[in-house]
Structure formats: structure tokens, C-alpha cells
N, C-alpha and C positions, 0 to 999 in steps of 0.2 A: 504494500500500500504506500503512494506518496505522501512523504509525511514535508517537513518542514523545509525550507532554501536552504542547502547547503553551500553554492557558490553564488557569487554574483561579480560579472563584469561589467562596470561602466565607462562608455567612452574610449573603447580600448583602442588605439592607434600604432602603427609602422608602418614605418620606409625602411625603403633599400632605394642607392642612387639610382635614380630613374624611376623608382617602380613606388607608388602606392598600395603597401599591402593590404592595410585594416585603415580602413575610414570612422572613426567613431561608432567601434561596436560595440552594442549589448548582448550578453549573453547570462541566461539562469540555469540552473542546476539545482533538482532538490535530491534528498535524499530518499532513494528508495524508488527514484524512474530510471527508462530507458529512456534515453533523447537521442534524436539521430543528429548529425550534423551534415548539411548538406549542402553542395555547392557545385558548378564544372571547375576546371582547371583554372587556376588564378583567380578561384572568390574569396580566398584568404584562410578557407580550413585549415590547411599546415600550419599557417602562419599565427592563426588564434591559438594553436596547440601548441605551437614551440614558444609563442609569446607568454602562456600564461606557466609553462613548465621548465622557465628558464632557460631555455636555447638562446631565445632573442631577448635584447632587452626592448621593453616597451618605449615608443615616443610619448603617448600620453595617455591618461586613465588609471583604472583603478579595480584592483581584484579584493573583492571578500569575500574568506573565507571562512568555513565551522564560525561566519559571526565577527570575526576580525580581517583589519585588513592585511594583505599579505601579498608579499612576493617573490616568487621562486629566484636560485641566484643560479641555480644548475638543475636537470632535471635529477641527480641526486638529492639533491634539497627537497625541489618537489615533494619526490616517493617519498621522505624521509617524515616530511611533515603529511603524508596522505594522500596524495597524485602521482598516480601510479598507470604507462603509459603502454602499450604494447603496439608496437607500428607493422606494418605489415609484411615487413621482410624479417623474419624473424631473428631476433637479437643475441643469438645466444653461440654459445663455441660446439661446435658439431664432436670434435672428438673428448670432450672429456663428458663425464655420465648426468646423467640429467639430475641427482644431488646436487651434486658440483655447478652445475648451471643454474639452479633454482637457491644455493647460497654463493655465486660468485661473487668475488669481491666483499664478502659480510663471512666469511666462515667462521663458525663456533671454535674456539681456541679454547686449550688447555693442556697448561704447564707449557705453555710456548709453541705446541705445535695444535695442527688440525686436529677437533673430536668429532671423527669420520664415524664412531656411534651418532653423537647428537646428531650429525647433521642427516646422514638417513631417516632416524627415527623424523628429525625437523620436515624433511622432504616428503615422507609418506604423509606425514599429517597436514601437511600445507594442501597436496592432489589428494587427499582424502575428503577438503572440505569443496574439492569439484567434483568429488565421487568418482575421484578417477584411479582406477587398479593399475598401478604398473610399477613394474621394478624400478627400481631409481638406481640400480647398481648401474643399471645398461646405457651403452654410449648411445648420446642423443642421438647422434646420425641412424643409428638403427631404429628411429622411431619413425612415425610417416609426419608428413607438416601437421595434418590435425593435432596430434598427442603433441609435435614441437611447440603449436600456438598454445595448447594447454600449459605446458610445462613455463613458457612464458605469464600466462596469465597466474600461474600458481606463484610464482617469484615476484610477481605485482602484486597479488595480496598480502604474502607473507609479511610485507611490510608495515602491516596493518592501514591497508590506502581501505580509504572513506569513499573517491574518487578512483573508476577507472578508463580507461580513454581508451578505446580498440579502435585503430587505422586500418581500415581496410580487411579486418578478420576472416573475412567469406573469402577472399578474391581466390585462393588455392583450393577451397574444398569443395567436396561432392555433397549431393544434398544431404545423406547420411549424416555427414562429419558438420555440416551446418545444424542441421535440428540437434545433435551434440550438444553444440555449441551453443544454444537457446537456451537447450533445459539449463544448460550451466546459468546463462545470463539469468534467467527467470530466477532459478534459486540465490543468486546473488543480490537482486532486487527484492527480493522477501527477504534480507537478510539486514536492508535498506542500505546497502551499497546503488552508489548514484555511476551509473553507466554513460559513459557516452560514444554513442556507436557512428563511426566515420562509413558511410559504404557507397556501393553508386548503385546495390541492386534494387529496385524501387520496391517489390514484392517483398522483402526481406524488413523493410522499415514497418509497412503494414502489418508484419506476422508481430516483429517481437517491439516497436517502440510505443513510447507515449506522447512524446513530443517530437517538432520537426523545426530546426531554427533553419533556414535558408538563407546563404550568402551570393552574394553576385557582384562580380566584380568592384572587392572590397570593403563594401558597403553591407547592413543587415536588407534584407529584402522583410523578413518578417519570423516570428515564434507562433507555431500552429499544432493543434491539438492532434493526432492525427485523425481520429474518427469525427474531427469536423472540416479534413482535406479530402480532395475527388486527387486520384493521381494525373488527372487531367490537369486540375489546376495546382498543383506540384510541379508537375512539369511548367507549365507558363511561367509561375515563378523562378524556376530554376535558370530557363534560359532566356527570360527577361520580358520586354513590353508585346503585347501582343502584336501581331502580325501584320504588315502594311502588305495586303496579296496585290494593291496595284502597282509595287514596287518589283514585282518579280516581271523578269523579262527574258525571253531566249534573243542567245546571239545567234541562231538561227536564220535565215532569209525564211521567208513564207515558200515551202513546199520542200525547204532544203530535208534533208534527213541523212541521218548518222549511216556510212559506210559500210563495210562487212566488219565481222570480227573479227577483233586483233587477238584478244586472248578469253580464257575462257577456261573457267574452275569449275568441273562435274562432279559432285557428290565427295567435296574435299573435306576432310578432318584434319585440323592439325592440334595441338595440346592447348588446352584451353576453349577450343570455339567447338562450336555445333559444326555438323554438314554444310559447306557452304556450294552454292550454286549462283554462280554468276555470270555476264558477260559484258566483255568491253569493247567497245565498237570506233573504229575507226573514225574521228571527225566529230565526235560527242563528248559531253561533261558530262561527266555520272557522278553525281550527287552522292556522298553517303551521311544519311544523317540519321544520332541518335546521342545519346548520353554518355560520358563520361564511363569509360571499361565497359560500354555494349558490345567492343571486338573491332571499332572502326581500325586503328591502328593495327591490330592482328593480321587482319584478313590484306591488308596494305602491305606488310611485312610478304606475306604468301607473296604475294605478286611481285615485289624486289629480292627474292629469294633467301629472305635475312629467316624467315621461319620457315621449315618442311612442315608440308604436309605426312603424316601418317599415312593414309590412304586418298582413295580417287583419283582423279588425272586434271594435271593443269595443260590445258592448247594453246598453242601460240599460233595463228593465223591456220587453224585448224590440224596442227599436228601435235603428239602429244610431247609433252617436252619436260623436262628437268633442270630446273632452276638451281644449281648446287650453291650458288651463293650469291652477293651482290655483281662482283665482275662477272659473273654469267650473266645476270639480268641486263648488265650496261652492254654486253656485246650484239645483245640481242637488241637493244633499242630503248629498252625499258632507265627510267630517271627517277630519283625518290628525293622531292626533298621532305626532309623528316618534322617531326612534332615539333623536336627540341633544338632549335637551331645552333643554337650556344654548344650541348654536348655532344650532337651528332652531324650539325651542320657544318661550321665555319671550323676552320682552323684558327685560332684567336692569334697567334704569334707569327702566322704565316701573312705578308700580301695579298691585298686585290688580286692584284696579276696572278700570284700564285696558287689563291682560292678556285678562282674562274677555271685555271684549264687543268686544274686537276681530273676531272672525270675524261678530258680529251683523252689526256697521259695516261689514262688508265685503260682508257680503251684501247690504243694504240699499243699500251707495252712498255716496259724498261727500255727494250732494243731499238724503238720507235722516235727518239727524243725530239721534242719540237726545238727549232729553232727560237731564240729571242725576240726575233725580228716577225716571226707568225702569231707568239705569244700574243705578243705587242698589239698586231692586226685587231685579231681577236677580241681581245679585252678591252681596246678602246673601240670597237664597234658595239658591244653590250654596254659599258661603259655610256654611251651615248645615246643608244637604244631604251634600253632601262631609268635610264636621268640618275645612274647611281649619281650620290651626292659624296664625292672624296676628292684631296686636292691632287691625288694622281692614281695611276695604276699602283705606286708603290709602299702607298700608305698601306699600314699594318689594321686588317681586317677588323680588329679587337677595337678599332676607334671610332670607328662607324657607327651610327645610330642604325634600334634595330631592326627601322622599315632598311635603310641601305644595305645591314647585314643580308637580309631576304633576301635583296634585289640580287646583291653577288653570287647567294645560292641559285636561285633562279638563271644567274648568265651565265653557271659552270654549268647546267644540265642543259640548258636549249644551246648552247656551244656545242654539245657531243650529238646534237640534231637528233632527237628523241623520235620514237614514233609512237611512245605511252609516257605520257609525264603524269605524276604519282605525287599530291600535293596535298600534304596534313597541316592542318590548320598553317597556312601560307601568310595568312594575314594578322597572327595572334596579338599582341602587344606592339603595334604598328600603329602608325597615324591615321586618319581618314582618309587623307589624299593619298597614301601610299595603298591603302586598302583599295581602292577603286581603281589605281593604276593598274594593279596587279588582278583585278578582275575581269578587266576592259582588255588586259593581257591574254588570260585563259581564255575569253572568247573568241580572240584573232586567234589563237594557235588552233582551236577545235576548227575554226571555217577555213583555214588552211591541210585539212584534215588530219590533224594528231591528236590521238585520243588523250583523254584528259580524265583523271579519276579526280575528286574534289571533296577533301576533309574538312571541316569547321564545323565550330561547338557556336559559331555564330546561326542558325538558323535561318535569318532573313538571306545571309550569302549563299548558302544552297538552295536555297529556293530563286535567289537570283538569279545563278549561274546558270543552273544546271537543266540537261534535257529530261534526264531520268533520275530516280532517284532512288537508293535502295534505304529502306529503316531496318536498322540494328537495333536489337533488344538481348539483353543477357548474351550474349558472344553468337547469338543469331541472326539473318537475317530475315525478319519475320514479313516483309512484303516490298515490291515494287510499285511505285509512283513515275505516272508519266501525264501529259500532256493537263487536263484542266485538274486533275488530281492531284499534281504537285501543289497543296496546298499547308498554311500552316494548321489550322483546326485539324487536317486530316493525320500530317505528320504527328502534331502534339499527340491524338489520339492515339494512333498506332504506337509510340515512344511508351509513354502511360498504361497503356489495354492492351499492345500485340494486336492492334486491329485496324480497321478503318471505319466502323462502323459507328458514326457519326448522327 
């Protein structure tokens, strides 16, 4: 039962240069609920958890807590005082035995060395109060991720946390090991331990939470009960003001239409996703839109050959083909520029010049070396094309703002002359003007017919862009959207319900 507030944030604010993370948020916490916390990429969830558990320190506001106010200096501090966090890559040391991992760094001492009694007996009774059977002699790695995320959650209470914070819990397990993991949570909110559950599965918030606070882009969007939210309007919330459907437009001519197939996923499985069945058609944008770990990213991966399929067959212009890795996909044609620019795109220490014709250089080979003088051609004809904004080619990439970081990405793959460009949230933390360049972009390259796959968590842009449109739900892709169907009500719906039925 919820009983009394046991956290309260007021006001709570950071930055990082360039970036506003937390705009004046509130946040409550009582003791004895499940609260979800919920946001897409950059609404500031990390960032309220490492802010209030001492990672970051705060620019401005105010945490109380048990009644006082308070704040974390390290998240040892945190645990220490009762905030107790478990993120979702599980934190613990795989070869020593899961005692050992659930008193790391605190072990019971006596007469100067380890008491490897206490701390077993410590260890049985800590998974004892999640009902969970298992030897604690045994090295963690022999346990599967379920029992590892236990074994972490067993180490967060031991500390006696009032407070506990799961990032991402679900993302690894099968639904067995999820309803697990509920009874656990249920018995620990009867216990009036205050949960707070980070996830992106919408179904999952409905089964086990009580509350749903929503962020969007740094700011609070709003605290909702859940049984007085529809996942419909969850979802609006989540990915922001309702829908301008006369803003959507095809770059299209009237009668024009998308080419044969370029490539084409039959009855694919790979670790983590469902079946997937797609196709991508020469001279088209294909939409993918859905939420925050629905699989958009994954199923992108499959097609730059950064993740194997298990089973099924992937075709490239109708024959069945083997993606063994990214330089196979780039010889083939295929272009990625990825989610996270900074860690998988730009080389930060490296040049423009030398950003740009990396993928050529890759295509071509070690034994292949371009010339200076072709470089040069090159990089000042995208350079000019794109409006990068740098005082030359040899400015160091890392000083660029982050719509011109893009734009460099962007002139190193249409350099190696693509015939599928592969583009995950392109526009993320970019300007307006840079967002529309790079839109007005994607169109000329589809009507010059190069297939164009198109990622954002922005929804008005794929519905802008795109000719088709596939919606993702749970690592699925649960329906296709084309011609007057590409709408927002209809996507929300299907994102929400797995449907269209409106």
C-alpha cells in the first residue's frame, strides 16, 4: 500500500556545455509505489538518476529526502544513506562468486582478514528476502542475466536502500524471467520499498507501476496515475505536441513511385528482435517509426551487417547474400550513419578531410591509397554541397558544432556513392535549419533513386519524409503504413495498441 512521500525533487536542473539536460524538474517518490520513469533518448532520465545519486552534481534545486534535505556526493553515498541503483548492464565482476559480488567492496572482516562464513551466510539471507534459491559459492558468470540482475538487486538492498532505481531491468529477459522479476518488485512494495522503474516496454509499466512521471526533452511533461492514462495518450506525451498531418509531405512527383528492390529481410531472427520481414526499394524513404528499444536500431544494424541474423535470409537486389560485417555492407553499397555520432560516428581527433573519405578508403582498401590532391577534390565539393560550417578541410572534426559534425558524416557516406543510405536519428541535437537541410537532403537523394531507410524519435520527421512507413513495437515490427495512412493518430495508435484501429 502507498503510504507517505518519501523523496521529493524540486527544481532540479543541469548542463553539460552545449546541452541542457534537466530544465526545472519535479519529481515525487512515496514509499511503498512502483513509478515508472519515462522519456525517449535525451529527456533527461539518466540524467535525473545520476543527478540525484551523485554522479553529477546539480546546477540548481533541491532533493528531500526520509523528510530532510539531502544530497548524494557519490552514488556510494547515495546506497549508503538508502539509494540504491541497478542500471542495466549489469555491474558486477563475472569471475568471482556471487557472495563476493553481492558484499564487494563492504566484506565482513575478522581478525584482519575476510569472514567468508558471514559473508555467505550475509549473501543467502540478502537472495533469501527475493526468494531466491541459489548457491552463492558459484561464479556469477555461471548464472544466466536474470539471476545476474537478481544478484545485483540483492546487493542494492543489502544496504538497507529505502529507495531503489532499476535502469532498464527487462531489456535482457524473456517473459518468464520478467514476471520473476515483478513478483520480486510486488513483494518489495509490500514491504514499502519505493521502486523506481526506468523501461521503454509500455505493457510492462501497465502490468507492475502506479505512477508514470514523463520527460521530454529536459523539461517535466507531466506525473500520471496510470489507471487514469490510455497508452495512447502516453505515447503523445512521450513524443510530444500533437501532430501537424498538413505538414507531412512526399518528395515524390505525382505518379512517381519507389523502384524494384534493393534489399530484403524474409523471416529474419536475430538476438533480441522478433521475425522480421521487410523490404527496401530503390528511390524511396522508408520510415521507421516507434519508441525508444522497439528494435529500430537493431533491425538497422541487420542491414549494415554490424548484427547477424540467426536465421532467415537477407537479399540484396534479389539474391540471397551474407552481410559478414560492416566493410561487406560498404562494398556492397550499403552507408550507416549511426544513432550516436560522437561514439560511432566522427572520429573526434581526426580532420574534416580525414572524416569524409574514410569510408572511400575503406572501400577501396589499404593497397588503394587516394591521393591528397583527390582527397582535397572531394571534401571541398561536400564541403560546399552540405554548407559544412568549418574554417577549412583541416580543422579537427571535434570542433564543429553538432549539426556540422552530421553534415561530415553525411559527406563521408554519399562520397562512397551509396545505393542504400541507412540514417538513425540524423537530425538529433541539431538546429532547425540544419534539421530541414538534411531533410530536403534525403528527398533529392531518394528522387535520384537511392534508397533511403529513415530513423527519428522525432515523429513529425517521418511522417514528413517518408513514403512508407514500418511501426516497431517491442523488437517487432507490428504493421506497414503507406500512402493516406501514414498518419500521426494512426502511428500513435499502433506504437500504444500494436494496431491501427482507430
Amino acid at each position: 500500500m502507498v503510504q507517505s512521500e518519501l523523496l521529493e525533487i524540486r527544481g532540479l536542473s543541469k548542463s553539460f556545455p552545449g546541452v541542457r539536460a534537466l530544465t526545472d524538474v519535479d519529481f515525487s517518490l512515496k514509499s511503498g509505489e512502483i513509478h515508472a520513469l519515462l522519456g525517449e533518448n535525451g529527456a533527461g532520465k539518466s540524467t535525473l538518476i545520476k543527478t540525484l545519486t551523485g554522479v553529477y552534481k546539480k546546477d540548481a534545486g533541491k532533493v528531500f529526502f526520509d523528510g530532510k534535505e539531502f544530497e548524494a556526493h557519490s552514488p556510494a553515498h547515495a546506497g549508503q544513506n538508502g539509494i540504491s541503483t541497478v542500471y542495466q548492464e549489469v555491474n558486477l565482476i563475472p569471475g568471482l562468486s556471487v557472495a563476493e559480488n553481492i558484499y564487494l567492496g563492504r566484506e565482513p572482516m575478522k581478525y584482519g582478514n575476510i569472514d567468508w562464513k558471514q559473508m555467505r551466510a550475509g549473501a543467502q539471507k540478502a537472495l533469501a528476502k527475493l526468494r531466491i534459491k541459489l548457491d552463492v559459492n558459484q561464479e556469477l558468470s555461471s548464472c544466466s542475466i536474470a539471476i545476474q540482475q537478481m544478484v545485483s538487486i540483492a546487493r542494492a538492498l543489502d544496504v538497507s536502500a529505502k529507495v531503489l532505481i532499476l535502469d532498464e531491468p527487462t531489456s535482457s529477459l524473456d517473459e518468464g524471467e520478467v514476471a520473476s522479476l515483478f513478483e520480486v518488485m510486488r513483494n518489495l512494495r509490500s514491504q514499502g520499498i519505493a521502486i523506481v522503474f526506468i523501461t521503454h516496454f509500455l505493457d510492462q509499466v501497465y502490468e507492475i507501476c502506479d505512477r508514470i512521471t514523463v520527460l521530454r526533452n529536459s523539461k517535466l511533461v507531466g506525473v500520471f496515475n496510470v489507471n487514469e492514462l490510455s497508452k495512447v495518450d502516453l505515447v503523445t506525451h512521450m513524443l510530444g505536441k500533437e501532430l501537424d498531418e498538413e505538414s507531412r509531405k512526399s518528395h515524390k512527383k505525382d505518379g512517381q513511385s519507389a523502384g524494384d528492390v534493393f534489399m530484403e529481410l524474409k523471416d529474419v531472427v536475430a538476438s533480441g528482435l522478433g521475425q522480421m520481414n521487410l523490404k527496401v526499394r530503390k528511390g524511396e524513404v522508408l520510415g521507421f517509426a516507434g519508441l525508444l528499444g522497439s528494435g529500430r536500431t537493431e533491425v538497422a544494424e541487420i542491414l549494415f551487417g554490424i548484427r547477424k541474423p540467426l536465421s532467415g535470409e537477407l537479399l540484396l537486389n534479389g539474391k540471397k547474400t551474407n552481410l559478414k560485417n560492416p566493410r561487406n555492407a560498404i562494398s556492397h553499397g550499403i552507408a550507416f550513419c549511426p544513432e550516436d555520432r560522437r561514439r560511432e560516428g566522427i572520429i573526434a581527433d581526426l580532420s574534416v578531410r580525414e572524416n569524409i573519405i574514410l569510408a572511400i578508403q575503406a572501400r577501396r582498401g589499404i593497397f588503394r591509397t587516394m591521393s591528397r590532391k583527390e582527397q582535397q577534390r572531394i571534401v571541398d565539393k561536400y564541403i560546399e554541397e552540405l554548407k559544412i560550417a568549418t574554417p577549412d578541410a583541416e580543422q579537427k572534426v571535434q570542433f564543429l558544432s553538432g549539426g556540422n559534425q552530421q553534415k561530415v558524416i553525411l559527406a563521408r557516406w554519399l562520397a562512397s556513392n551509396p545505393k542504400f543510405l541507412i540514417l538513425d536519428e540524423p537530425t538529433r541535437g541539431i538546429d532547425v535549419g540544419v534539421k530541414l537541410d538534411i531533410q530536403d537532403l534525403v528527398g533529392a537523394l531518394s528522387e535520384e533513386g537511392m534508397a533511403v531507410l529513415f530513423i527519428s524519435s522525432e515523429l513529425e520527421e517521418v511522417l514528413r519524409s517518408s513514403e512508407r512507413v514500418l511501426v516497431l513495437r517491442d523488437r517487432n515490427i507490428v504493421d506497414e503504413l503507406t500512402g493516406e495512412d501514414i498518419n500521426g493518430a494512426k502511428v500513435m495508435h499502433t506504437i500504444a495498441e500494436g494496431s491501427t484501429d482507430v
